[in-house]
C-alpha positions as a LaTeX table, in Angstrom:
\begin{tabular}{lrrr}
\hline
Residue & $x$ (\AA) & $y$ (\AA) & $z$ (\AA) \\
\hline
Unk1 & 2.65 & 5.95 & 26.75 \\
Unk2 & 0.78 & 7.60 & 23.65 \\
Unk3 & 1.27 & 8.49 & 20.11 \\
Unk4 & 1.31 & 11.69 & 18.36 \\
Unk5 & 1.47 & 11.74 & 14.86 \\
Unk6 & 3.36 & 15.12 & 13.30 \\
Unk7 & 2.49 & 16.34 & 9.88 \\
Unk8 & 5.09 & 18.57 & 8.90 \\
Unk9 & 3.26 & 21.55 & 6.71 \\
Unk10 & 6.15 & 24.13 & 7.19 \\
Unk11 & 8.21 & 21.54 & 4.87 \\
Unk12 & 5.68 & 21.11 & 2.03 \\
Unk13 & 5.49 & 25.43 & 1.88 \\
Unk14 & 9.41 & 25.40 & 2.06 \\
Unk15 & 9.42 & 22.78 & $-0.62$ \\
Unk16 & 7.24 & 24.89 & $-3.39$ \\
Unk17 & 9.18 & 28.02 & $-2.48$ \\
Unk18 & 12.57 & 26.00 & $-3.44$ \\
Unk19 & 10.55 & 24.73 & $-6.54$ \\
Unk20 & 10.43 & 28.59 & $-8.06$ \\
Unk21 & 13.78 & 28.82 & $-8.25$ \\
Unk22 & 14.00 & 25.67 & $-11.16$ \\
Unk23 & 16.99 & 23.99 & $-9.94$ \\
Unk24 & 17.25 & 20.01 & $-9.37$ \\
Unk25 & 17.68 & 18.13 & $-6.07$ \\
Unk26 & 20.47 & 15.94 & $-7.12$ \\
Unk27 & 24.02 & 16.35 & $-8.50$ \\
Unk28 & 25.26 & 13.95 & $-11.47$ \\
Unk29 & 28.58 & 12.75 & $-12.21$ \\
Unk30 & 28.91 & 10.42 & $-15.94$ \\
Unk31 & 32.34 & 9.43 & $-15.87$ \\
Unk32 & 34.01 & 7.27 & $-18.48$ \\
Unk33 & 34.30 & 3.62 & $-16.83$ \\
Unk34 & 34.93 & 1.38 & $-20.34$ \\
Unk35 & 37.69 & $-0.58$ & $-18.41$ \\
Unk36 & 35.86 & $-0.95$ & $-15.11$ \\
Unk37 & 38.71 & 0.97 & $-13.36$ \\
Unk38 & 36.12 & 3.53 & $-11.65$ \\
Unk39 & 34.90 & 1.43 & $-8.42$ \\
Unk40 & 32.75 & 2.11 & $-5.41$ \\
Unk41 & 35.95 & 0.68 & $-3.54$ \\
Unk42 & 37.45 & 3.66 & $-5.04$ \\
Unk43 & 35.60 & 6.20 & $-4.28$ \\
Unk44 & 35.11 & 5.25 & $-0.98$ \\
Unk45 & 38.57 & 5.36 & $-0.34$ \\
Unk46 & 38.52 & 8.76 & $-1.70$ \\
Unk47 & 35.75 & 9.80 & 0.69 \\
Unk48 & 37.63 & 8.69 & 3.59 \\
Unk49 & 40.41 & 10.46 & 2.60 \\
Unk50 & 38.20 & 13.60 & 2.66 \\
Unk51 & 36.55 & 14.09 & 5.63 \\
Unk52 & 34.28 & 11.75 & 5.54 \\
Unk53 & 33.27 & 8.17 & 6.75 \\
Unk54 & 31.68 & 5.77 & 4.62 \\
Unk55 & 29.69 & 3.84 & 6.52 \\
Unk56 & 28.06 & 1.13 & 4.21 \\
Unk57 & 29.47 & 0.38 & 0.97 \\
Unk58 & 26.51 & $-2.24$ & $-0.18$ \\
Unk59 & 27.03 & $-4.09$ & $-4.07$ \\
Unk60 & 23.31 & $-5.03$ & $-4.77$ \\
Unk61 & 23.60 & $-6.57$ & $-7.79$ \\
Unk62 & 24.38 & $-10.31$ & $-6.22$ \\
Unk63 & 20.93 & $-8.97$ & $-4.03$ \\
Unk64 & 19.17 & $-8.05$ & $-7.48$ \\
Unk65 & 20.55 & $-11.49$ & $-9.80$ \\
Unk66 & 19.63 & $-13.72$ & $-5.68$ \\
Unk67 & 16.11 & $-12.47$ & $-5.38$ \\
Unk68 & 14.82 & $-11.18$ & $-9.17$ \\
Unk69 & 17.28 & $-13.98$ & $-11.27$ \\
Unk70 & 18.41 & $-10.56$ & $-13.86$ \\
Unk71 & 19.68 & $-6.87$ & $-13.27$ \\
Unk72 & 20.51 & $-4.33$ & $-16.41$ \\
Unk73 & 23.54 & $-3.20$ & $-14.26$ \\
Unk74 & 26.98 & $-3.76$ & $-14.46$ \\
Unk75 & 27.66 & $-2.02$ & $-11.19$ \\
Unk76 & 25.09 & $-0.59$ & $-8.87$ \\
Unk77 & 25.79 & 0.10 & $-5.57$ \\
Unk78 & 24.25 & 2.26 & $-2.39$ \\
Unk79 & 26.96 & 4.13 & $-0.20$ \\
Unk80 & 26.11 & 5.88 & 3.26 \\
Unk81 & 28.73 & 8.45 & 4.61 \\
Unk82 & 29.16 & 11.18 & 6.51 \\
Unk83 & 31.09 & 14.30 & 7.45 \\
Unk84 & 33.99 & 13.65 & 10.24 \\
Unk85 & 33.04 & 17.09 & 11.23 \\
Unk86 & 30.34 & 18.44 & 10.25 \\
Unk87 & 27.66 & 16.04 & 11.29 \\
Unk88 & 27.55 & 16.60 & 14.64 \\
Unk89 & 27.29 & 19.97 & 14.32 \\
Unk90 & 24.12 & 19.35 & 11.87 \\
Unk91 & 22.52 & 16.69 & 14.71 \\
Unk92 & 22.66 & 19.54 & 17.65 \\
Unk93 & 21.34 & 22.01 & 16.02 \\
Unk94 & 18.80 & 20.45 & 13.47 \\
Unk95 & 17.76 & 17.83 & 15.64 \\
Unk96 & 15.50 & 16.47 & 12.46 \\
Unk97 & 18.42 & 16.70 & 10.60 \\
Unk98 & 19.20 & 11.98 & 11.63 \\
Unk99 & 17.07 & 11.13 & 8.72 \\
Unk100 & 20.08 & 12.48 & 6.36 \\
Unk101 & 22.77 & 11.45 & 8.54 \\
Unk102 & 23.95 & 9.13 & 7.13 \\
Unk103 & 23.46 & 10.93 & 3.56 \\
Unk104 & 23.46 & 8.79 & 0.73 \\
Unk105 & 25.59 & 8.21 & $-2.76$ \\
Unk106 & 24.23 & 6.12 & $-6.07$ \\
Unk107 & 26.60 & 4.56 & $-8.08$ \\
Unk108 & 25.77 & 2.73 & $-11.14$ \\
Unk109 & 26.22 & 1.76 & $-14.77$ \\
Unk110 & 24.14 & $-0.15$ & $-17.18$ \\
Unk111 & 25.55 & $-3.87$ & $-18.42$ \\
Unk112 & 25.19 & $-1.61$ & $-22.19$ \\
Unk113 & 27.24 & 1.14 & $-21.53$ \\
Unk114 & 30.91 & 2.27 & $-20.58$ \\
Unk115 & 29.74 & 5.43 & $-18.38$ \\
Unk116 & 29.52 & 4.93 & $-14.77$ \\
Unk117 & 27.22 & 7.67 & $-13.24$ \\
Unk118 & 27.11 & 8.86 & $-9.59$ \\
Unk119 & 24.12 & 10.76 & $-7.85$ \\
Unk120 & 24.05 & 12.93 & $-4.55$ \\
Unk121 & 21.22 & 14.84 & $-3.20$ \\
Unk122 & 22.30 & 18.85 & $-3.11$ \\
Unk123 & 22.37 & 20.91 & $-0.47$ \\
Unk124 & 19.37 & 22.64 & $-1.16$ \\
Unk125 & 17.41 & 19.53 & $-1.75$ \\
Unk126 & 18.20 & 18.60 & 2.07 \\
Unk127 & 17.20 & 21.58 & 3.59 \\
Unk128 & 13.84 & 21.48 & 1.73 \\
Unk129 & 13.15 & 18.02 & 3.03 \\
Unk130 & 14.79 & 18.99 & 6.88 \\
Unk131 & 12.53 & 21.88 & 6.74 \\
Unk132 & 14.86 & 24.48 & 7.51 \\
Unk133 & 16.04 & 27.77 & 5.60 \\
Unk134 & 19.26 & 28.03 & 6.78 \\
Unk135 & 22.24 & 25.99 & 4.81 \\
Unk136 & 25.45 & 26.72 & 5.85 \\
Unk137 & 26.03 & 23.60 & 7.51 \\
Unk138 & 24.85 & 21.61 & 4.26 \\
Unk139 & 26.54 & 23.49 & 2.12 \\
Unk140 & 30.16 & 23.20 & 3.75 \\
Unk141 & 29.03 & 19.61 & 3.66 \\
Unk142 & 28.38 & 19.80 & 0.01 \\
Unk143 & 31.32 & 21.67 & $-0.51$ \\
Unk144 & 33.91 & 18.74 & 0.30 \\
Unk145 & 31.34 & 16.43 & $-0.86$ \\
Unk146 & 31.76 & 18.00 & $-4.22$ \\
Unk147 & 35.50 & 18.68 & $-4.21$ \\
Unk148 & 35.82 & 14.86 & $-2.83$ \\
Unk149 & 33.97 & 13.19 & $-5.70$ \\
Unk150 & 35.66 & 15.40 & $-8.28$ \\
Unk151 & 38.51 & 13.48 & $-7.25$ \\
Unk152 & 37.54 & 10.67 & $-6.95$ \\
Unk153 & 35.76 & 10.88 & $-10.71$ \\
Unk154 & 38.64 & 13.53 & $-12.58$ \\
Unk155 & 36.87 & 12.91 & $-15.72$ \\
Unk156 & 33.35 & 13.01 & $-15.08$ \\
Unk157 & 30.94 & 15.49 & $-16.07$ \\
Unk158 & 28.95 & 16.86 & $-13.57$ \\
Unk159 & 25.60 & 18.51 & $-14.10$ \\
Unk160 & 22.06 & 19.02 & $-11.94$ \\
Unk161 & 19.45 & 16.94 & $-12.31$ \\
Unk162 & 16.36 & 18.41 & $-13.63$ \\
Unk163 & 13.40 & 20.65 & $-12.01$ \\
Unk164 & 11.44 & 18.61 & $-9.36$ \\
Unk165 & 7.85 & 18.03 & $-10.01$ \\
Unk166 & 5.37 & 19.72 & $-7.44$ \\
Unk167 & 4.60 & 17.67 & $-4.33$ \\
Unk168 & 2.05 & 18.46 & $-1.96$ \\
Unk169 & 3.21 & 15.36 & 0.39 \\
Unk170 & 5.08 & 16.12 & 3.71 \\
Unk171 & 8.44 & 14.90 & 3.02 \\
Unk172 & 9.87 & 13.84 & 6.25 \\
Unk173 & 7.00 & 11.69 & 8.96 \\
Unk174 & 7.73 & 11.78 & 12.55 \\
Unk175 & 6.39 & 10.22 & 15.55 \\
Unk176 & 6.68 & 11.48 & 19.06 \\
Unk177 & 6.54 & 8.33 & 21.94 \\
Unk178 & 5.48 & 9.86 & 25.24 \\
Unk179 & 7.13 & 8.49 & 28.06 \\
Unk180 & 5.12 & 9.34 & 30.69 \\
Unk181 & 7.66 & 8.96 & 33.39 \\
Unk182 & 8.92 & 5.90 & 32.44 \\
Unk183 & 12.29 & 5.21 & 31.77 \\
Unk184 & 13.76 & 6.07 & 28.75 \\
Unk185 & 16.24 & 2.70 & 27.65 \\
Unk186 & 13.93 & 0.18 & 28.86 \\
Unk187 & 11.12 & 1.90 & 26.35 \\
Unk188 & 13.82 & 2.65 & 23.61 \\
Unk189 & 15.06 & $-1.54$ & 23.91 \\
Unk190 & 11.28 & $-2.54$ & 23.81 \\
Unk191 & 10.86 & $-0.40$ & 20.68 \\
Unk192 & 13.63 & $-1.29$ & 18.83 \\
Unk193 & 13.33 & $-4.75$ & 18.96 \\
Unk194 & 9.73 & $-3.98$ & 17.96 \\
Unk195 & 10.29 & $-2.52$ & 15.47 \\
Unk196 & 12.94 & $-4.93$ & 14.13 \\
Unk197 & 10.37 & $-7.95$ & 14.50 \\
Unk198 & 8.28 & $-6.05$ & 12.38 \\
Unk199 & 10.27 & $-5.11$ & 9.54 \\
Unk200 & 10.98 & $-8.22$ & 8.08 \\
Unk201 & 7.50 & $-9.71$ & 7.39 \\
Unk202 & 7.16 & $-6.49$ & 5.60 \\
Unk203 & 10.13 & $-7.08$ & 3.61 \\
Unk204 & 12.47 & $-4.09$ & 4.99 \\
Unk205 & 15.70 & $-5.01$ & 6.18 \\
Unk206 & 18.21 & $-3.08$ & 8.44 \\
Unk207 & 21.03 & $-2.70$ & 5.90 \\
Unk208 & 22.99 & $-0.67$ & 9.20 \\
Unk209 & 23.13 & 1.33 & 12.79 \\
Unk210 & 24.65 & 4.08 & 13.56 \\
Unk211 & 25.06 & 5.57 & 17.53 \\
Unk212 & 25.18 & 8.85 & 16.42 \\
Unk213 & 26.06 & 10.41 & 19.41 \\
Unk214 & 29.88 & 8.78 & 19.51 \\
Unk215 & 30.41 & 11.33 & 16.26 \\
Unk216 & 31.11 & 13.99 & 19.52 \\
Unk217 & 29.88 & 12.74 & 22.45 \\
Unk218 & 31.01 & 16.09 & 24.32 \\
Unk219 & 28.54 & 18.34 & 22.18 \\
Unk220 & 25.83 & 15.27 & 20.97 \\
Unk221 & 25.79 & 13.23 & 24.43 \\
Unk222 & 25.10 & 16.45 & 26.18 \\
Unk223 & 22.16 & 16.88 & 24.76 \\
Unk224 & 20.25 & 14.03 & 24.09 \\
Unk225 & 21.08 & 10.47 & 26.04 \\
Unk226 & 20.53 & 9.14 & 22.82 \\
Unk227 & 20.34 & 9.17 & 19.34 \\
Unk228 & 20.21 & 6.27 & 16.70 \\
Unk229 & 20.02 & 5.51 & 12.84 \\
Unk230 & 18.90 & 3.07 & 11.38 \\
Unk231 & 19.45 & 2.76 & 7.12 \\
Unk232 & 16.76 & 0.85 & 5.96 \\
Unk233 & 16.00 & $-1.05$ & 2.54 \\
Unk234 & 13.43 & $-2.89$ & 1.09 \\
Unk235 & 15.24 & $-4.59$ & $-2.08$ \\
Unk236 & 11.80 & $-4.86$ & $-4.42$ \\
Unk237 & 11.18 & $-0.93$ & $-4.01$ \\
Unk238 & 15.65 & $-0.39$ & $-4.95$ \\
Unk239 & 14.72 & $-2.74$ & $-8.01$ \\
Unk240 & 11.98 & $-1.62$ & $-9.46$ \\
Unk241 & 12.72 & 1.94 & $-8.91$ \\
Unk242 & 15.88 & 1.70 & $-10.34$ \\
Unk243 & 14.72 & 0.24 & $-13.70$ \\
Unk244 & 13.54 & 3.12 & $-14.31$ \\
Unk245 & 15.48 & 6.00 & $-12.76$ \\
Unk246 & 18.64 & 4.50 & $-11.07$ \\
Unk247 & 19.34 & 8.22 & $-10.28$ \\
Unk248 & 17.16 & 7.71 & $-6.69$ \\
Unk249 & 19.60 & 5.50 & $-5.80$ \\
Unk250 & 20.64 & 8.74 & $-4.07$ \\
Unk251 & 18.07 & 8.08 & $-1.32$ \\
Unk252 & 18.45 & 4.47 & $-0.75$ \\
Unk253 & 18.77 & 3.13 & 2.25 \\
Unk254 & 16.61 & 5.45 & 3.82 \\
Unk255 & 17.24 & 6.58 & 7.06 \\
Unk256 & 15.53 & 6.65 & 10.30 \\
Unk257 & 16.31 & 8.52 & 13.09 \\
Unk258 & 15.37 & 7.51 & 16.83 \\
Unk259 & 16.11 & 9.77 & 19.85 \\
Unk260 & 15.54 & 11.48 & 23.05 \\
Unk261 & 16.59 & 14.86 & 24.07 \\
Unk262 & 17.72 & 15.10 & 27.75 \\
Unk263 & 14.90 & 18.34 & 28.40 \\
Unk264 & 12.16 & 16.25 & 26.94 \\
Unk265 & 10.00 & 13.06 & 28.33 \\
Unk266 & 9.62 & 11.47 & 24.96 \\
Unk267 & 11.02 & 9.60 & 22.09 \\
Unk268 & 10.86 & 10.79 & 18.55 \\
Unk269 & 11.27 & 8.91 & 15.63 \\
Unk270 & 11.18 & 10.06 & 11.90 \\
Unk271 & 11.86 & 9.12 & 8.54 \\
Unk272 & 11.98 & 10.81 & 5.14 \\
Unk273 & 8.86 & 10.27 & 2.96 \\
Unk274 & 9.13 & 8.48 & $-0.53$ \\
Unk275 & 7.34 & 11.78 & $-1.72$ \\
Unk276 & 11.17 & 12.93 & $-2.32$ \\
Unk277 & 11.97 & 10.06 & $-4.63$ \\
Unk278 & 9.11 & 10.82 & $-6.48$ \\
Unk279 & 9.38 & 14.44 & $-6.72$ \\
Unk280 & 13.14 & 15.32 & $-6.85$ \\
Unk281 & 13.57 & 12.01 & $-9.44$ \\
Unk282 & 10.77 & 13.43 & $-11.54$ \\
Unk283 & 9.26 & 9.55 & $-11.12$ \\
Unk284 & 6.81 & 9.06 & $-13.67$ \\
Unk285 & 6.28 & 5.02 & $-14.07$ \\
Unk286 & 3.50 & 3.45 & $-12.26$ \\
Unk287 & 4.91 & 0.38 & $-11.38$ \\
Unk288 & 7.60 & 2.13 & $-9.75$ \\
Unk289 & 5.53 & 4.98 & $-7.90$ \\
Unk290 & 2.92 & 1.64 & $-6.65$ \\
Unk291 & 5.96 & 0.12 & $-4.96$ \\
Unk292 & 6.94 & 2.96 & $-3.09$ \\
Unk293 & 3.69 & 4.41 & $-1.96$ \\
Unk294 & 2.99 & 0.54 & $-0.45$ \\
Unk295 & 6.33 & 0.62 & 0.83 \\
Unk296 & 5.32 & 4.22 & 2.55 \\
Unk297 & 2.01 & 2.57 & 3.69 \\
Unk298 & 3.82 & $-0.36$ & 5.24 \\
Unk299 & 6.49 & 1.78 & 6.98 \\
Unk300 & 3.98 & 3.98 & 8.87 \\
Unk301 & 1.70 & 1.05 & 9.71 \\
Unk302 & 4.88 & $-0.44$ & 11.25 \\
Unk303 & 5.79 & 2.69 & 13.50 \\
Unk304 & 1.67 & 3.38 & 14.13 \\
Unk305 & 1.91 & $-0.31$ & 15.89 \\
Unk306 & 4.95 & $-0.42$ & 17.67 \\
Unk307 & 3.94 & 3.49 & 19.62 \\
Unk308 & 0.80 & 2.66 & 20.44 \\
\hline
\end{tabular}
């Protein structure tokens, strides 16, 4: 088998034509929360009451207070969901499209203040980092994403994060496994359980899996025999970033998406770059911009050794 290594320009010259238009990547709720009655338990119920399905509702501040002995936070949590229906439509016709599926929601409020805050990347922001020009699907997505969490929050404000800064990164990394003839499970066990042997000494953990083709396994299954995600987290990277802009809690856990398409004779694997935290969170601190760039470093070593 051999490695090819895809450097996605077409996203970087979709991503500056977005930036033109001066909007942010992320929407942000501030609701009042004084009494603690706003909870991620809440909204989650909310969400699954809305077309969606939460699928990991993950409290980090036990992580943060187990591993770093403080946190500034009162609440902060990391929620992945997605759309009932919509999803699957997304995964057959952006194939790309795994890294954001599962999507994910911040939620968080300082240990100082009574405003809980909520952040979701937009529609637009996703097709910049899929690469693709056409939204519809994201933006019904967004649409009862939107409606959802104004229920869930009926007195929050909601308002756009601002511009992104420039980035001349790719955005999204992806790595194609050729097969060669050989079959297709036996390669896809021996590289997942490479690639989970290698993730902890790097200090990633697999916060969750998702079998994405059981979201319609008439239209998904038919097209690829199969297609995994993986939300991944390295708690140092949350922590540090999150000092400073809790906001990127939007794209925490990252996902990665690992699949074969029935027509093709390899394996392709891809993840969204940390470029997108820095640019759509407007990330300025060092200290914060160090740790992700090592984590990026680390995470592309991993998937350079475990496809060669």
């Amino acid at each position: 088998m051999s490695k090819v290594k895809k450097i996605a320009t077409y996203m970087m010259l979709l991503f500056f034509s977005i930036s033109l238009q001066a909007q942010g990547d992320m929407h942000l709720f501030s609701v009042p929360n004084k009494s603690g009655a706003v909870t991620p338990k809440k909204i989650e119920q909310v969400l699954n009451k809305s077309g969606f399905v939460v699928d990991l509702n993950s409290e980090m501040n036990s992580k943060f207070l187990k591993q770093f002995k403080k946190t500034k936070f009162k609440v902060f949590t990391l929620m992945t969901f997605h759309h009932a229906k919509y999803a699957s439509e997304l995964i057959t016709k952006y194939p790309q499209s795994g890294i954001l599926t599962p999507m994910g929601l911040g939620i968080y409020q300082n240990k100082d203040e009574d405003t809980l805050h909520v952040s979701v990347l937009s529609a637009q922001a996703q097709a910049k980092i899929l690469g693709i020009k056409e939204t519809k699907i994201l933006k019904s997505i967004e649409k009862d994403l939107l409606k959802a969490l104004k229920k869930a929050l009926p007195n929050a404000k909601m308002h756009e994060s601002k511009e992104s800064a420039h980035e001349s990164h790719e955005l999204m990394t992806t790595y194609e496994l050729d097969l060669d003839g050989e079959d297709a499970d036996d390669a896809k066990d021996e590289l997942t359980m490479n690639l989970e042997g290698a993730f902890q000494p790097f200090g990633f953990v697999i916060a969750g899996t998702q079998d994405v083709t059981f979201l319609d396994e008439d239209k998904i299954a038919e097209m690829y025999d199969f297609y995994d995600t993986y939300s991944i987290c390295k708690l140092k990277v949350i922590y540090t970033v999150a000092l400073t802009n809790p906001d990127a809690s939007a794209f925490a856990p990252c996902t990665t998406m690992l699949y074969k398409k029935k027509s093709e004779d390899k394996i392709v694997i891809g993840f969204p770059s940390v470029y997108n935290w820095i640019s759509s969170v407007n990330i300025v601190s060092k200290e914060a911009k160090d740790v992700l760039l090592k984590a990026e470093h680390d995470f592309e070593s991993i998937l350079k050794d475990v496809t060669e």
